[in-house]
N, C-alpha and C positions, 0 to 999 in steps of 0.2 A: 347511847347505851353500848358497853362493850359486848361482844361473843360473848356467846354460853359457851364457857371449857365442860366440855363432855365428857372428861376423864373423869372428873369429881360430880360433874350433875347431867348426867346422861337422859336423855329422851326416850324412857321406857312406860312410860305411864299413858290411859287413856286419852288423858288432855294434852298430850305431847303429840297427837295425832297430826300427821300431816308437816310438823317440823322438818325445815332444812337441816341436813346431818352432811357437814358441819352448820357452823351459824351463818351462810354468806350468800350473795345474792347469786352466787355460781356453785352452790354447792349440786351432788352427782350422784346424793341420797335422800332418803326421806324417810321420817318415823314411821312406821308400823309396826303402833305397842303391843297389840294385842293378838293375838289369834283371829277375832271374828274382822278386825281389821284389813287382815291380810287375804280370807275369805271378800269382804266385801269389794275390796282393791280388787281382785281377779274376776268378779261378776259383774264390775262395771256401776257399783253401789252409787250413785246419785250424791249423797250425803259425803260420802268415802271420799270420793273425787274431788269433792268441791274443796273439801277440808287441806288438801294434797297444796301446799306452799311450793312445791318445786318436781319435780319425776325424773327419775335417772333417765339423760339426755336421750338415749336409744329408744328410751321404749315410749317414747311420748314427745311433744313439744313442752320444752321448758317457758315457764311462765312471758320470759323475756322474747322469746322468740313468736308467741301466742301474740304477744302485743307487736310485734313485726308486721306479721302477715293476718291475722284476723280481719283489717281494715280491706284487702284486696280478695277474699273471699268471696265470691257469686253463691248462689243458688245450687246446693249439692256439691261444690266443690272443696278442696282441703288444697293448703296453699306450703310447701315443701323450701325451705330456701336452702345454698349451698354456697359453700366459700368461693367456688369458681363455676365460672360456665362449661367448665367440661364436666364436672361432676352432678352439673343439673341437667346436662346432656344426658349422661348414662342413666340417670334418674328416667329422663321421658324415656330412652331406648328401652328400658328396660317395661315400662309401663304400655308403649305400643309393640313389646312382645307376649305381652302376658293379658292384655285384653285390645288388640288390633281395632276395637270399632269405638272407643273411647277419643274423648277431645282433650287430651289433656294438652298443654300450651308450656313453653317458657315466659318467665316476664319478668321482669326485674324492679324492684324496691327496694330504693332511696341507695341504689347501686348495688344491692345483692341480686346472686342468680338465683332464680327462684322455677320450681315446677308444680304446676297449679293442674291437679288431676282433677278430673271430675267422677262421677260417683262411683263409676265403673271401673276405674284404673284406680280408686282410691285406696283399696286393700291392697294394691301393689305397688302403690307408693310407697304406702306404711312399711310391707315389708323391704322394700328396697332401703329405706331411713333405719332402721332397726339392724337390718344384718349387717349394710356395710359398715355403719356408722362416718357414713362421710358428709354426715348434714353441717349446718350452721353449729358453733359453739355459740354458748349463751355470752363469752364477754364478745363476741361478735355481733349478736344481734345486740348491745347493749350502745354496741360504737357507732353500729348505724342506728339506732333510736338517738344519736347524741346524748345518752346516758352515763357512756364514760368516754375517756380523751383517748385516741386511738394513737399507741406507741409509734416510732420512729422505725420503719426496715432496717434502717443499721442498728437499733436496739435489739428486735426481732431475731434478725440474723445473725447476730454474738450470741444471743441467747442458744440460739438451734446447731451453732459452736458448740457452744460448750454442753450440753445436752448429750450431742452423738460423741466426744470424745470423754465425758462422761460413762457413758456406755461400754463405750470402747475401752477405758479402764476396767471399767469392769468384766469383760470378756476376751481382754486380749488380745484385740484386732487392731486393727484402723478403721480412723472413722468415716474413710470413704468405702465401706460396707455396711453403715447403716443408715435408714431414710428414714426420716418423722413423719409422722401420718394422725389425722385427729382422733384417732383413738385407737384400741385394737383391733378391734372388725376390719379398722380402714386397713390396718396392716396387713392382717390376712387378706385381704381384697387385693394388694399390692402383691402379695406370694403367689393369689391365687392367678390373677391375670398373667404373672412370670415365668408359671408352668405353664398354662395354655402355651409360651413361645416352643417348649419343649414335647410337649404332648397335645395337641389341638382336639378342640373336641372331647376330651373326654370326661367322663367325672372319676371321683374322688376316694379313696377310700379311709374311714376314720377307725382307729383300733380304741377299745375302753370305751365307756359309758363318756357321753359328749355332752361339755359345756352348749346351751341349745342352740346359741348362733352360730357357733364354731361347726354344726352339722347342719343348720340349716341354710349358711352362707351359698356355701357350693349344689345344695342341692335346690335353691330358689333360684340365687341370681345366675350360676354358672350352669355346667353341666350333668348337674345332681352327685350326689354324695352316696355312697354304703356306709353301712355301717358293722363292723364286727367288733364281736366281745370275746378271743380267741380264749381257748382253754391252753393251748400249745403254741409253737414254730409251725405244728405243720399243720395248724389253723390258717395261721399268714401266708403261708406258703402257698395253700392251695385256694385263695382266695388274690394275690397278685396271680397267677397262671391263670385262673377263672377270668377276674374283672379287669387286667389291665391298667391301673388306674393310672390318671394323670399325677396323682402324687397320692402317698400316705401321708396323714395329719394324724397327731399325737401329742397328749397335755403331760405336761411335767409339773405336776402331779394331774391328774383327773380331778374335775370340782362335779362332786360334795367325797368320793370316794376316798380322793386324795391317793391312787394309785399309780404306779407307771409300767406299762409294756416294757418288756426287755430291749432297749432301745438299740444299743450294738448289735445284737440279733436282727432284730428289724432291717436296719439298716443296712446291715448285709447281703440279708435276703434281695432288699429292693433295690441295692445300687449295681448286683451284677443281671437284673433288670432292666436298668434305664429308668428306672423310677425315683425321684425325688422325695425325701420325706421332708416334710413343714411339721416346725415342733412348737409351741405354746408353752411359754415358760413362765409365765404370770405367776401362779403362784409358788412354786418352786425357784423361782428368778435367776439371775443368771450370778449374783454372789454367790449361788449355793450349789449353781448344777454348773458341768458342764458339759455341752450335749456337742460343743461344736465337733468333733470327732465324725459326727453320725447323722446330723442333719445339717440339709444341706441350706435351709429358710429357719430363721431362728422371729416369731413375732411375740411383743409384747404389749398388755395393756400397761402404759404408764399411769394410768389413770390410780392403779393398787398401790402396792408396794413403794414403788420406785420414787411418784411423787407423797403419797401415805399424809395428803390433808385432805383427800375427797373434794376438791371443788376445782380441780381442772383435769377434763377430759386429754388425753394423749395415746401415742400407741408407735410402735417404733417396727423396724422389719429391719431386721442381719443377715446379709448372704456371707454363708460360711468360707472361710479363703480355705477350707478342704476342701469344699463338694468338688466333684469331677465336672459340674458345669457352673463350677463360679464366674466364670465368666461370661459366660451367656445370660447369668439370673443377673449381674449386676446392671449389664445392659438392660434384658426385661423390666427391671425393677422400676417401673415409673410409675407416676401417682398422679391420679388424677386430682388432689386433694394435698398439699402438705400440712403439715402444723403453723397454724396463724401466725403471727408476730404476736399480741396477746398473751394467747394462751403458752407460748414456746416462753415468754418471758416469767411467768406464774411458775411455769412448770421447771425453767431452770433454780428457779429459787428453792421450790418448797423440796425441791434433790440434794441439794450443797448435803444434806447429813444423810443420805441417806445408806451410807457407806456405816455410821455409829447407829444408826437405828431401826435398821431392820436385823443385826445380829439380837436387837433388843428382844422386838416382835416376835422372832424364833424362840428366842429362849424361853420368852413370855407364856408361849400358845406348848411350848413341850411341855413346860412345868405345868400347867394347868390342864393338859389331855393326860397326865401320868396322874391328878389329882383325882380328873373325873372317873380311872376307869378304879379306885378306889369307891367310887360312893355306892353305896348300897343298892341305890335306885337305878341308876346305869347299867343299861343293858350291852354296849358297846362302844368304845371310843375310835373312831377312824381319824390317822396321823399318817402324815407322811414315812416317820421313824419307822413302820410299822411294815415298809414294801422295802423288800432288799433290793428290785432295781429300781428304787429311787436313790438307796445310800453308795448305790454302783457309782453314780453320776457325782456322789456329791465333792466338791472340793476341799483341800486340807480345813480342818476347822469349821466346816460350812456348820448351818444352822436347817432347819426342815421345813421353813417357811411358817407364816402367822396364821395358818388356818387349821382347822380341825372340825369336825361334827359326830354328834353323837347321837345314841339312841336309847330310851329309857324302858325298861323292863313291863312294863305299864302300859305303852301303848301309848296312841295318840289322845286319849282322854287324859292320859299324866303330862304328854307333851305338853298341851293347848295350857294348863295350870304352870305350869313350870315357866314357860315362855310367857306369861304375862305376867307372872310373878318377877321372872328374872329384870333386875337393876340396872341393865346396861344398854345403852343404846341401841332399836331392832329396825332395821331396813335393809334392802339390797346394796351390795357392792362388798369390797373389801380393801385390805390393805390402808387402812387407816389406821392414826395414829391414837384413835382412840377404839375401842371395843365397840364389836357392830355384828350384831344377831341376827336369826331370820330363820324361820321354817323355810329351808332351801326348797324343796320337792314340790311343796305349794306354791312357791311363786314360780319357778321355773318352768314346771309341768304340772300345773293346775288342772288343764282339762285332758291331760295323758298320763293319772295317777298309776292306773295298772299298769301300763306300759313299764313306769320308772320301776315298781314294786317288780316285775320279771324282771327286771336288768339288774337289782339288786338295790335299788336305791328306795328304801321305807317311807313313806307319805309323811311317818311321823317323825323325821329328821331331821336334827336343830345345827345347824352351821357355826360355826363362832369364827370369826376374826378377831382374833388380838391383839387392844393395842398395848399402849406404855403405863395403862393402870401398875399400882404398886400390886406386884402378884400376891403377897397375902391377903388383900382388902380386896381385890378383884376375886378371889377364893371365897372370900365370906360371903360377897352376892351371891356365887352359884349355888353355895352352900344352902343358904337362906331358900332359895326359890325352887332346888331338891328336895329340899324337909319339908315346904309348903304343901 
């Protein structure tokens, strides 16, 4: 049976529940058509779960990896596996700091490193798996099930060639200032241990409403995170002289607001400081921004845009050849984790276009946020286009990136209609090349709704990724599921 192309038959419906998005045994999303879906997925539904074909790799064990370690399970315990033994290292260290009287163990299966917590250290294993994202990839657990035929290192390693110079077209460097890493967490986790060499001890400071691991990285695993939502400069100002931070972190754009801090400013501020800024360019990417000027760690998820088929996890970290300590970060910059041979091979593929087809994706997601704040029913359209220091940044010709999210006049009783109505495929993640939905605010901050709704982000707020659907016929779904 071939894939379901999801451009033209998208997984929007109730019986598409639980669908891999894309069609494949490595996909890095998963349908949730409905509304009450997506409620039931966050309560932990029974029915909801079981239905679940695959889970975006972070926040869960992927089917493939389930059949890994399930067999090596005891009594209370939850079985964590990792591409190298230093990163199943950091796992237990981090596990016997966060519940010291816990048995958790290393062990290894069928040659993975694996950290097998018991019941106590289990909530901080999970978190440790989620933030940094430095677990097992699923075509990894697939190689050690003998499920599929495990590439050649010299395959591998041209691949993660041509990957970082890849990159490094794109951004204008050399690509001995960029490192692969299995996803973007991992990357950040790579930026973040790089500043400890320059500020020891400290925590973190994040400006703009925060993507949730991106504020929860530094404040679980490291040495916690602030967070401000400045009105001004002399917000920032007086919050580096207050908290000192071991760096500022900052999204180009902010996800779901799609905003950006005045970033020259910022950076101003914190480099006659001593203070490093790490900047997250996922969804604004680096074809469209360019931030090297001003920060000094540039991390991305390749897992969106860049690769844009959704079924190989990735994530990359840039030390800028500006910052005032590039040479210190380049040294810092190690990983306890690189990108597989595997997945580095997937990932160098499903890139070759990605240079013709994320101007697509832009253009795609403007035309259809400049449709939506037309409809009648729209109460707001949030775009990139829309912050002038995002267009500060942008390069000759750039595009504003494939995301947008809006809000309807109605409330979340028109939401919940509208999003089961709508035609196009609904799950977490982004940057694919086909269209992919989702009430953001609910899956993100399900049980911190208020919290999101004072930061300014509405409970009843629908996300859209855009992909290479034909934008009139992609216009008539949203149409259709509007007027519904």
């Amino acid at each position: 049976m071939s894939p379901r192309n999801l451009l033209n038959d998208p997984a929007w419906q109730g019986c598409d529940l639980g669908h891999p998005l894309p069609d494949s045994p490595h996909a890095v999303s998963v349908a949730l058509p409905r509304w009450r879906d997506v409620v039931a997925y966050e309560e932990n539904d029974p029915a909801c779960r079981d239905a679940l074909k695959t889970i975006y790799p972070r926040f869960g064990l992927h089917p493939l990896i389930r059949q890994l370690t399930q067999p090596s399970e005891i009594a209370g315990s939850t079985v964590w596996p990792y591409p190298t033994a230093a990163a199943a290292q950091a796992a237990l260290a981090h596990c016997r700091r966060k519940a010291p009287d816990s048995r958790s163990e290393l062990i290894a299966i069928a040659s993975v490193s694996c950290l097998r917590s018991d019941a106590s250290a289990t909530p901080h294993a999970k978190a440790f798996w989620q933030h940094t994202g430095l677990g097992l990839s699923s075509r990894q657990a697939a190689i050690a099930l003998d499920q599929e035929a495990p590439p050649t290192s010299e395959d591998g390693e041209a691949a993660r060639r041509a990957i970082r110079q890849r990159l490094a077209d794109i951004h204008d460097v050399g690509p001995d200032h960029i490192s692969l890493h299995p996803s973007g967490m991992a990357g950040l986790h790579a930026a973040l241990t790089a500043v400890q060499n320059l500020r020891p001890g400290r925590s973190t400071l994040q400006l703009g409403f925060p993507y949730v691991d991106v504020l929860k990285q530094p404040r679980v695993v490291f040495h916690g995170g602030d967070l401000l939502q400045p009105q001004d400069m002399a917000d920032v100002e007086a919050a580096l002289d207050q908290l000192e931070p071991a760096a500022v972190i900052v999204e180009l754009p902010s996800n779901p607001l799609l905003r950006c801090v005045d970033l020259p400013a910022v950076s101003a501020l914190a480099r006659v400081r001593g203070i490093p800024v790490i900047a997250d360019d996922t969804i604004g990417t680096g074809i469209n921004l360019n931030a090297l000027p001003y920060a000094d760690l540039i991390f991305t998820s390749l897992t969106k845009s860049f690769a844009g088929r959704g079924d190989v996890m990735a994530g990359s970290l840039l030390v800028c050849p500006q910052s005032p300590w590039a040479r210190t970060l380049l040294t810092a910059c190690t990983t306890v984790a690189g990108l597989g041979d595997a997945d580095a091979i997937a990932l160098e593929e499903a890139s070759r276009d990605v240079k013709e087809r994320a101007p697509k994706l832009d253009a795609h997601a403007l035309l259809l946020a400049e449709r939506l704040k037309t409809h009648p029913a729209v109460e707001r359209v949030l775009h990139p286009k829309d912050c002038p220091n995002f267009r500060a940044l942008m390069r000759s010709g750039a595009g504003y990136g494939c995301l947008l999210s809006f809000e309807l006049k109605q409330g979340r009783q028109q939401a919940q209609v509208v999003y089961d109505a709508l035609s196009v495929s609904k799950g977490p993640s982004l940057g694919t090349n086909f269209t992919l939905a989702c009430p953001y605010t609910q899956l993100a901050h399900y049980d911190e709704l208020a919290w999101a709704e004072r930061c300014g982000v509405a409970a009843d707020l629908l996300r859209v990724s855009v992909g290479l659907e034909d934008p009139d016929e992609l216009w008539m779904r949203f149409q259709r599921a509007l007027d519904s």
